[in-house]
MARLUM-341427 format. One record per atom (N, C-alpha, C): residue number from 1; residue in one letter; chain; x, y, z. Coordinates in pm, 1 decimal. Example, Ala and Ser with C-alpha at 12.3 -4.5 7.8 and 13.67 -1.06 7.14 Angstrom:
# residues 2
PT   n res chain       c1       c2       c3
PT   1   A     A   1319.0   -569.0    780.0
PT   1   A     A   1230.0   -450.0    780.0
PT   1   A     A   1320.0   -330.0    780.0
PT   2   S     A   1285.0   -225.0    708.0
PT   2   S     A   1367.0   -106.0    714.0
PT   2   S     A   1290.0      3.0    787.0
//
This chain:
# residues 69
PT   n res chain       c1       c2       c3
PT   1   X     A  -2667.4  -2414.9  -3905.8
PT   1   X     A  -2735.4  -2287.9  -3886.2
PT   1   X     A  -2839.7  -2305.1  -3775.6
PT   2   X     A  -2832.3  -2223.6  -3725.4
PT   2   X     A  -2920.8  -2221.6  -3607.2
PT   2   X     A  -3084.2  -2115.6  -3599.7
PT   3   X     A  -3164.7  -2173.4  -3586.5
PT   3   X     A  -3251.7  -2097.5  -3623.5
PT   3   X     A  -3330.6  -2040.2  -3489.7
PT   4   X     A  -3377.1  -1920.2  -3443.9
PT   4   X     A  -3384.9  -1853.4  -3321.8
PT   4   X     A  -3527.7  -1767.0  -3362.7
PT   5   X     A  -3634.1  -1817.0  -3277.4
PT   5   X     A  -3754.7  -1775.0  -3329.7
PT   5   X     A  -3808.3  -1625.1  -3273.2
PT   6   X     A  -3895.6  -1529.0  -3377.4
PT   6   X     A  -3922.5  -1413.6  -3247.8
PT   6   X     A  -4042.4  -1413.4  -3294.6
PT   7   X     A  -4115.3  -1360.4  -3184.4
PT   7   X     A  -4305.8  -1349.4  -3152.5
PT   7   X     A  -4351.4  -1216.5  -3241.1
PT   8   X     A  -4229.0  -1140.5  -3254.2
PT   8   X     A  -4266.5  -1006.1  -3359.1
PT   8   X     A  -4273.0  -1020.8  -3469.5
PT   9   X     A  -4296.6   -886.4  -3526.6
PT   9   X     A  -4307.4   -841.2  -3675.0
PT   9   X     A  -4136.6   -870.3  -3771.2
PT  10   X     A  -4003.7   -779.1  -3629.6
PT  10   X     A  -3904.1   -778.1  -3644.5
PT  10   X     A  -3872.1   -776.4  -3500.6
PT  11   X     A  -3706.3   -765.1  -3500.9
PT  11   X     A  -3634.9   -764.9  -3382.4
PT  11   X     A  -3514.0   -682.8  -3411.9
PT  12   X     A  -3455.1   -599.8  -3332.7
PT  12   X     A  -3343.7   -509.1  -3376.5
PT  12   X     A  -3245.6   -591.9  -3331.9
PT  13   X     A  -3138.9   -564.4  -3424.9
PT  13   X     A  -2995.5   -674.0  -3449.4
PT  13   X     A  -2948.7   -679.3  -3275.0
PT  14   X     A  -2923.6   -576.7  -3209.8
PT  14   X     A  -2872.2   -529.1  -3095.6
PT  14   X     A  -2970.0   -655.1  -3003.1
PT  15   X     A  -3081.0   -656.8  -2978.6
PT  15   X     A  -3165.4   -760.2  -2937.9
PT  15   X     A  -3165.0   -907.9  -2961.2
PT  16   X     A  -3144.6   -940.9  -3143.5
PT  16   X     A  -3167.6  -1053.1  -3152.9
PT  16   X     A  -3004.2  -1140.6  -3119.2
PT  17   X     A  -2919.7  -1032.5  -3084.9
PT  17   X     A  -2767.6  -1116.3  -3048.6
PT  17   X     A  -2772.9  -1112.6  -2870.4
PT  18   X     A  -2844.0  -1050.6  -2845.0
PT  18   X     A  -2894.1  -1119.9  -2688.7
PT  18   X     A  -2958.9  -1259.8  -2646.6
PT  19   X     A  -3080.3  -1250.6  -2767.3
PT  19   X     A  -3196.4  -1333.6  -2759.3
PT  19   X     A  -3084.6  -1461.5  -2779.5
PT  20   X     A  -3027.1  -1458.3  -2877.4
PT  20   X     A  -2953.8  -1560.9  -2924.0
PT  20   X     A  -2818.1  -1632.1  -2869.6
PT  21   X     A  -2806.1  -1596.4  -2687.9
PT  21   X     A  -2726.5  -1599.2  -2638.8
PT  21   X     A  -2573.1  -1578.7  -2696.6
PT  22   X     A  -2536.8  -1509.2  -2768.8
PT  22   X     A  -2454.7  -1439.8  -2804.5
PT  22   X     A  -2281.0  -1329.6  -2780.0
PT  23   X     A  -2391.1  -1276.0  -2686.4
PT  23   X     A  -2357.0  -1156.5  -2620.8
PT  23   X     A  -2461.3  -1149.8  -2488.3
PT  24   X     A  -2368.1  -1089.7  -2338.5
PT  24   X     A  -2440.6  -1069.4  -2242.1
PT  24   X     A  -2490.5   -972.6  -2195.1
PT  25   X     A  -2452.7   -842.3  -2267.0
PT  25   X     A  -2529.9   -716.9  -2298.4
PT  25   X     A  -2563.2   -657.5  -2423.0
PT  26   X     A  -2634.6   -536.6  -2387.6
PT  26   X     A  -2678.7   -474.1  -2495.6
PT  26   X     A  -2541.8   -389.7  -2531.2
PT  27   X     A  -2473.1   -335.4  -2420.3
PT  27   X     A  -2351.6   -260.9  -2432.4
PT  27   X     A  -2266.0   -367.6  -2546.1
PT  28   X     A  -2218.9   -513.7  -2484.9
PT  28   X     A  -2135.0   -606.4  -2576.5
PT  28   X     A  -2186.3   -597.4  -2696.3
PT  29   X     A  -2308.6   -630.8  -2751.2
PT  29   X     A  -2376.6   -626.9  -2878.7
PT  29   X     A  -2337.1   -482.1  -2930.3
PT  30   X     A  -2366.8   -360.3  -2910.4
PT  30   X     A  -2314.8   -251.6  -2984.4
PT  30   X     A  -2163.6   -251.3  -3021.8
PT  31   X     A  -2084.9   -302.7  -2925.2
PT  31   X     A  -1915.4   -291.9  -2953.1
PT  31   X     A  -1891.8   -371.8  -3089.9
PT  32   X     A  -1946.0   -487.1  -3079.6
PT  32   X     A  -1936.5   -604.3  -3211.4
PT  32   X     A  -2030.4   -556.5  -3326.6
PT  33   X     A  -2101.5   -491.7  -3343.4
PT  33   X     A  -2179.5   -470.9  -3452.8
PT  33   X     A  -2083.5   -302.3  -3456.5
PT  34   X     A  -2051.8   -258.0  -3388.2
PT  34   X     A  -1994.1    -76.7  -3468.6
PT  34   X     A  -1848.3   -123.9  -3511.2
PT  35   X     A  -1834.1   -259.6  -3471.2
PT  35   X     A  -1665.5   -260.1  -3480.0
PT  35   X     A  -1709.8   -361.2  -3616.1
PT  36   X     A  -1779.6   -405.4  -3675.7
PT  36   X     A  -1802.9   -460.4  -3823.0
PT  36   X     A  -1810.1   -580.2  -3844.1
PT  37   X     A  -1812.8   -648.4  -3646.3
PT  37   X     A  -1827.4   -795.1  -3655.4
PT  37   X     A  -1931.6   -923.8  -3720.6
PT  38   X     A  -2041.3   -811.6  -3715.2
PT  38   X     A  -2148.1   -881.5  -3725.7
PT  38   X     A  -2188.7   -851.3  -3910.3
PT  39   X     A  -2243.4   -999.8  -3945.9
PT  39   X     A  -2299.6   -976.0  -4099.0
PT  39   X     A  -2454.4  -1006.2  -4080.2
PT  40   X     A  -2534.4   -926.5  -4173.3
PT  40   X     A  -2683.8   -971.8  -4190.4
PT  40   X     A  -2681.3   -987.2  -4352.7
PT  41   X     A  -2762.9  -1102.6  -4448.6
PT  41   X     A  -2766.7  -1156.7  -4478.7
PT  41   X     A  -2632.4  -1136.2  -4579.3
PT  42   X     A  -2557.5  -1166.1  -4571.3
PT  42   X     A  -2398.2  -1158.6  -4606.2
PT  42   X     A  -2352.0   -986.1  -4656.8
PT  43   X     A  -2361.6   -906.6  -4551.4
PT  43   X     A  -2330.3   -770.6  -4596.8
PT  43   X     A  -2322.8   -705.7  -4420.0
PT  44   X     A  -2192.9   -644.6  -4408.8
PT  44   X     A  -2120.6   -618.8  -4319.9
PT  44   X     A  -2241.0   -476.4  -4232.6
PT  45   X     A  -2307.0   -514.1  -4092.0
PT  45   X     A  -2372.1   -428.0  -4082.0
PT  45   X     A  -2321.2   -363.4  -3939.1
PT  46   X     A  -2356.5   -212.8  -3912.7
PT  46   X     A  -2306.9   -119.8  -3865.8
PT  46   X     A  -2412.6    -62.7  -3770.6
PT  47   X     A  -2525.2    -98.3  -3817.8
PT  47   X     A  -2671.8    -43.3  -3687.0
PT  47   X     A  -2694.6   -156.9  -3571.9
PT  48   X     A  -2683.0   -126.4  -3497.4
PT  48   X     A  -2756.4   -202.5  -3377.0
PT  48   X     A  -2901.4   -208.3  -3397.0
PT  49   X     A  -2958.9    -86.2  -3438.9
PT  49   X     A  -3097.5    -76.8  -3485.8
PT  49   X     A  -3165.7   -166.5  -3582.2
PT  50   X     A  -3093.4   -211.7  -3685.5
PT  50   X     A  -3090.4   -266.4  -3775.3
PT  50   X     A  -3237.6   -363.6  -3743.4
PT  51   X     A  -3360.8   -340.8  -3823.1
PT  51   X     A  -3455.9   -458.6  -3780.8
PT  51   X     A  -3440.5   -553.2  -3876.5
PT  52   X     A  -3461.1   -636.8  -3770.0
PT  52   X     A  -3441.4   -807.7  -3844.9
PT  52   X     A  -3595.8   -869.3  -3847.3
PT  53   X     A  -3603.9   -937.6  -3954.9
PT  53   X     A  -3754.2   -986.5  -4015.0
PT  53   X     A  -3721.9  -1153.0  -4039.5
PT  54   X     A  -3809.3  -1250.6  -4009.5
PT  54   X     A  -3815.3  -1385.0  -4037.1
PT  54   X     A  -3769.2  -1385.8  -4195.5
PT  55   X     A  -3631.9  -1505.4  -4190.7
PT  55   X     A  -3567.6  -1523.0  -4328.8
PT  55   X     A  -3430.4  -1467.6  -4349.0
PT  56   X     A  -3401.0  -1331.6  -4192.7
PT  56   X     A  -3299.5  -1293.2  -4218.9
PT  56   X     A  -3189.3  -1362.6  -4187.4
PT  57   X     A  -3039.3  -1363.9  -4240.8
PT  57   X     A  -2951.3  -1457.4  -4199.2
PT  57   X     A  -2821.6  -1337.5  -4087.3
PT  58   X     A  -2809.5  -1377.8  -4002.8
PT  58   X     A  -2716.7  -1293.4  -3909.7
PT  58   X     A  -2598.6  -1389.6  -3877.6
PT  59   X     A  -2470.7  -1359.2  -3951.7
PT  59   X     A  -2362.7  -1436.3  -3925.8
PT  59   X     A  -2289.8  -1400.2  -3800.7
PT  60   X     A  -2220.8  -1445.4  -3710.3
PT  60   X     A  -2112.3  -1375.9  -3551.6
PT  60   X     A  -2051.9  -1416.4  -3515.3
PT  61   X     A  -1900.4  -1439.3  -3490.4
PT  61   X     A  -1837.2  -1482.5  -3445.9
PT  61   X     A  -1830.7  -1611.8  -3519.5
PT  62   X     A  -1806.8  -1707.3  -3613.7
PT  62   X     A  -1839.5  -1789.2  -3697.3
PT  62   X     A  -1946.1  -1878.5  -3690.1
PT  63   X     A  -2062.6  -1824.5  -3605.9
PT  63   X     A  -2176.1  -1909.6  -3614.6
PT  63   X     A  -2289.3  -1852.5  -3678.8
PT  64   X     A  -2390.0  -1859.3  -3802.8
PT  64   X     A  -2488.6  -1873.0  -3858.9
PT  64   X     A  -2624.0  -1872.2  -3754.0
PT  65   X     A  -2700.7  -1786.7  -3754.1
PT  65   X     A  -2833.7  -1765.8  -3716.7
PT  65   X     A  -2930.1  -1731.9  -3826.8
PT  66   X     A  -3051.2  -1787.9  -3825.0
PT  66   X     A  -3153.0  -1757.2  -3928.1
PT  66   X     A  -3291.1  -1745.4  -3780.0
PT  67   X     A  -3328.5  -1584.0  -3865.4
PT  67   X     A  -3466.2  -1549.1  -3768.4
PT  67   X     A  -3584.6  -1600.3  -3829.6
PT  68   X     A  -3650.7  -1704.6  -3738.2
PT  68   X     A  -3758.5  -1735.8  -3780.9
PT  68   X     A  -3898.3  -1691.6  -3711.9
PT  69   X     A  -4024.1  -1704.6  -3742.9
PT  69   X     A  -4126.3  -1679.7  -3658.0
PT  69   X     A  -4211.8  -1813.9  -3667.0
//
């Protein structure tokens, strides 16, 4: 698991799969999260908006991320 730190409160899902070299846009990140690719803490999520808080787990493409601060 890879753990990927942010300076905020939260970070929106659409963002933290940038931050997390991931995806090379914000456009790529929306296609994979509306198409049901992406999991936050094991439950299939659908917002790009989606804010993510230190502790959350974001699964993609079969690699494990945990947001820390």
């Amino acid at each position: 698991m890879e753990q990927i730190k942010i300076n905020t409160e939260f970070i929106k899902l659409s963002q933290f799969l940038k931050l997390a070299n991931t995806v090379g846009s914000g456009t790529e990140a929306k296609f994979f999260i509306q198409n049901g690719e992406v999991e936050v803490n094991n439950e299939i999520e659908t917002r790009r908006g989606k804010k993510l808080r230190p502790g959350d787990i974001v699964l993609f493409n079969g690699e494990t991320y945990q947001v820390t601060d």
